[in-house]
N, C-alpha and C positions, 0 to 999 in steps of 0.2 A: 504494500500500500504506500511507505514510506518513496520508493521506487518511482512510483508512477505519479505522484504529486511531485517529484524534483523534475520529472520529463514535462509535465505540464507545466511547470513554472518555464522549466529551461523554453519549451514551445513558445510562452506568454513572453518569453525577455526576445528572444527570437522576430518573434511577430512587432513587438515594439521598434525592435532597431531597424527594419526593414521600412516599415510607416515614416520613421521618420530619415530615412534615407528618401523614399517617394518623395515625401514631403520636401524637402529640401530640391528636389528636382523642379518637382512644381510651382515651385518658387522662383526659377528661372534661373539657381543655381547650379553649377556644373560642378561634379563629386569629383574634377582633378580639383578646383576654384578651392573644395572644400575638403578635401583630401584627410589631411592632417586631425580637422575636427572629427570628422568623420570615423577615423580611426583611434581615436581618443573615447569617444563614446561609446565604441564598439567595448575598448578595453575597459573603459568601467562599467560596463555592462555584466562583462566576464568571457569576452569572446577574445582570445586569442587571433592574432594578424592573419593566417590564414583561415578561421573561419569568419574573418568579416570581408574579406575577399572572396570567399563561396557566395555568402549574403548579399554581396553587392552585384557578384556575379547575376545570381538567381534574379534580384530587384530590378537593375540597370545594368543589362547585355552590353549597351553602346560604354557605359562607364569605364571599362577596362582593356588596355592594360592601367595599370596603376605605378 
């Protein structure tokens, strides 16, 4: 039970960073522009550099390479 509430959190932090990846796109910012922030929030989120390069992968195709 313990287990499947830490996946569901991890999903829920997941789904947050991604939102506000979009979001920053639709703002008419470009994620080289914001690069830096970008991966700051991922890491205090708790995502490690490559999986906020997965995430952003998945989010914004055109965003990469980084």
């Amino acid at each position: 039970m313990t287990l499947l509430r830490v996946h569901d959190h991890q999903q829920d932090l997941t789904n947050d960073f991604v939102k506000m990846v979009r979001t920053t796109i639709k703002k008419g910012n470009s994620v080289a522009a914001n690069k830096q922030q970008i991966f700051m929030m991922g890491q205090e989120m708790g995502f490690c550099n490559d999986e906020i390069r997965v995430l952003l992968e998945d989010a914004v195709p055109s965003a990469l390479p980084l």
